[in-house]
C-alpha positions in Angstrom: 20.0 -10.8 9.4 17.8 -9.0 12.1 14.1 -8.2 11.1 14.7 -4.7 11.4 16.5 -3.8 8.6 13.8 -5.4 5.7 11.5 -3.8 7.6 13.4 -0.9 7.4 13.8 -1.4 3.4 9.6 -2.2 3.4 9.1 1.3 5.5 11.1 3.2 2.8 9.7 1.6 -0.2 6.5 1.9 0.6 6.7 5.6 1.1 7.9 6.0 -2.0 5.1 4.0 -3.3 3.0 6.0 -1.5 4.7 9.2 -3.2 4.4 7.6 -6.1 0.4 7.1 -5.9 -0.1 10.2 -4.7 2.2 11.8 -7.6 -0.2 10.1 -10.0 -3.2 11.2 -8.6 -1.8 14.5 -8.8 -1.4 14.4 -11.9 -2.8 13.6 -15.5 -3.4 10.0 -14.2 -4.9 8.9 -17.5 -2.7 6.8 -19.5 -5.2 7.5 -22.6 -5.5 11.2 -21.7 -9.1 12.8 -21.2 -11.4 10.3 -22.9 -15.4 10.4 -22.6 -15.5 8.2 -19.5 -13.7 10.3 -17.7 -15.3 13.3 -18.7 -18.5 11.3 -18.0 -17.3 10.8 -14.6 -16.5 14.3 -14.1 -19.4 15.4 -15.4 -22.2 13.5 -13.7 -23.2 14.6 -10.4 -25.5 13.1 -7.8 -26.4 13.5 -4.5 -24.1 11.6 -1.6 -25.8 12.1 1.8 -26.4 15.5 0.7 -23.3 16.5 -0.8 -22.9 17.1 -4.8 -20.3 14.7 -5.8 -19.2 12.9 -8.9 -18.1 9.5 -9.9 -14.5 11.5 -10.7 -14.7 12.6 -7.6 -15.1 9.2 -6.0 -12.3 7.7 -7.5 -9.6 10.3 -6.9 -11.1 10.6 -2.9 -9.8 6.7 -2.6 -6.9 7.1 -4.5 -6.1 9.7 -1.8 -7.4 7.7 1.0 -5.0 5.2 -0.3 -2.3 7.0 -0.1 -2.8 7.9 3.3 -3.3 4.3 4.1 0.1 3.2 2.3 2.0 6.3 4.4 0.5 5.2 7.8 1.6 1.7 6.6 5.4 3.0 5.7 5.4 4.5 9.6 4.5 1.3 10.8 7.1 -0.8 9.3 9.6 1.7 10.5 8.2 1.6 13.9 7.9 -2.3 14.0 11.4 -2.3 13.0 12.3 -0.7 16.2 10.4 -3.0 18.2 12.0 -6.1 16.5 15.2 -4.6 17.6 13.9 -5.7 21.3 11.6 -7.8 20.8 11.3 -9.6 17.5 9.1 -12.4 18.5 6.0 -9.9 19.2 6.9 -8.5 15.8 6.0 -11.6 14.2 2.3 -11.6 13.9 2.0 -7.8 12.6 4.8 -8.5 9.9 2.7 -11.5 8.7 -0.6 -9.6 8.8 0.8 -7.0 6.7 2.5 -9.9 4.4 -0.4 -11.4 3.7 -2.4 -7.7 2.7 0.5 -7.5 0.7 0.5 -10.4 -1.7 -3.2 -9.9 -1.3 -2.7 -6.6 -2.7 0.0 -7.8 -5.3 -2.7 -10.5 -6.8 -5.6 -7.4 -6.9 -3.4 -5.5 -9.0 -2.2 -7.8 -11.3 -5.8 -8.9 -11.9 -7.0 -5.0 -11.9 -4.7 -2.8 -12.1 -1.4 -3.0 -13.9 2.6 -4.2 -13.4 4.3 -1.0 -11.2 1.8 -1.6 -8.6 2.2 -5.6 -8.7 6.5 -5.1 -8.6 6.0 -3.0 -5.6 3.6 -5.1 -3.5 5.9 -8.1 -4.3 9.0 -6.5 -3.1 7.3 -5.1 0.3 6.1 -8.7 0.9 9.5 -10.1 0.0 11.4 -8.0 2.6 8.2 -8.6 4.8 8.9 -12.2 4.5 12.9 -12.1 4.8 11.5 -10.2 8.6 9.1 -12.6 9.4 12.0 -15.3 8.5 14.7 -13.5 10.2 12.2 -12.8 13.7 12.4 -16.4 15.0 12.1 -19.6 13.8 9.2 -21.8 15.1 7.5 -19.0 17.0 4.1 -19.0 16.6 3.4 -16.9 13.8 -0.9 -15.7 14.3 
């Protein structure tokens, strides 16, 4: 198999997990509905190098930044995928950067956050690793 089709799959899945995020951030994110800590955090403002923010405000702004990160990340794959098509072995030490931030991210949520997140992170890193595989044996990988 050539390394650009998992990176391909990677690219696509990851936009939809980016989708997905952003979907949730949207929306009413709360599994347990409006609760007193969130109204606590939506209610408690405090000076940020002199803007008004809130604690709510806060954790949606990196959810969204996150989001953004996970979209640029879905255009790289799919650019990297057309590189390997030429040049595979140059590939190789982005797709096992991005491997590695990916079971990295996979452990993080399964310690903080919850399954959906941990699924997806495992499937990007296994089609990251099925590219790194398929983009030369024995190169030098870092």
């Amino acid at each position: 198999m050539k390394p650009s089709l998992p990176l391909r799959v990677a690219s696509v899945l990851t936009l939809l997990f980016a989708a997905g995020h952003t979907m949730g951030g949207l929306s009413s994110w709360s599994p347990a509905g409006e609760t007193e800590v969130l109204r606590a955090m939506g209610s408690f403002h405090f000076d940020a190098s002199g803007s008004s923010r809130t604690y709510l405000d806060f954790y949606l702004g990196f959810g969204f930044i996150l989001s953004v990160y996970m979209l640029m990340q879905a255009v790289a794959f799919w650019q990297m995928a057309s590189l390997a098509k030429t040049d595979a072995s140059r590939v190789r030490p982005l797709i096992a950067t991005f491997l590695l931030a990916s079971v990295a991210s996979a452990f993080l949520s399964w310690r903080y956050v919850f399954l959906i997140p941990v699924i997806s992170f495992f499937v990007i890193a296994a089609c990251l690793g099925v590219a790194l595989f398929s983009a030369g044996k024995g190169a030098d990988v870092l």
